[in-house]
N, C-alpha and C positions, 0 to 999 in steps of 0.2 A: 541590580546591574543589568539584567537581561531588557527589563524596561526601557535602561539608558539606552541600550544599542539598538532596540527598537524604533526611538525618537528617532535616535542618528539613521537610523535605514530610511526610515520614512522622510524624514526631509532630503536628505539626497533622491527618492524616489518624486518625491513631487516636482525637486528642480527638475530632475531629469525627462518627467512626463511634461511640463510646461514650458519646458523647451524644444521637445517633439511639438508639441500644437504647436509654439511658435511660427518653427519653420514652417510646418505642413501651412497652417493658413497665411500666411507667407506665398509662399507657392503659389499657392491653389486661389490667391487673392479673398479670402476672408476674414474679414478683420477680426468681426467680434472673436472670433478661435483666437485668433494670434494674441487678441489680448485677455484673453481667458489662459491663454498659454500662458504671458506673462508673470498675470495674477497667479496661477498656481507655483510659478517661479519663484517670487515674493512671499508666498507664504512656506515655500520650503526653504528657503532663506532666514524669513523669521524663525520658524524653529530650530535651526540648525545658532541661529544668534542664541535663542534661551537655553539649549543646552550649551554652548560656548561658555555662557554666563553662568549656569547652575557648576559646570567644571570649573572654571576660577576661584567662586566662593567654596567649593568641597575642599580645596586643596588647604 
């Protein structure tokens, strides 16, 4: 269980770190950041979708 709530922290942590760079290169006019922001966005998204999906199937 502790694992599970791990997964969940961390993909909230990466959306929320890859939408920090977002803005910041946003800002600051630097692309590749903002879509490095993006991409870390996207993959805290995808995780947060396979434990979505591992919860559906447990139940």
């Amino acid at each position: 269980m502790a694992d599970k709530k791990d997964q969940k922290t961390k993909a909230k942590a990466e959306q929320v770190k890859g939408k920090a760079k977002e803005v910041v290169g946003r800002a600051v006019g630097d692309e590749p950041m903002e879509t490095e922001g993006r991409l870390e966005q996207s993959k805290g998204d995808a995780r947060q979708a396979k434990e979505k999906i591992k919860d559906t199937f447990k139940h």
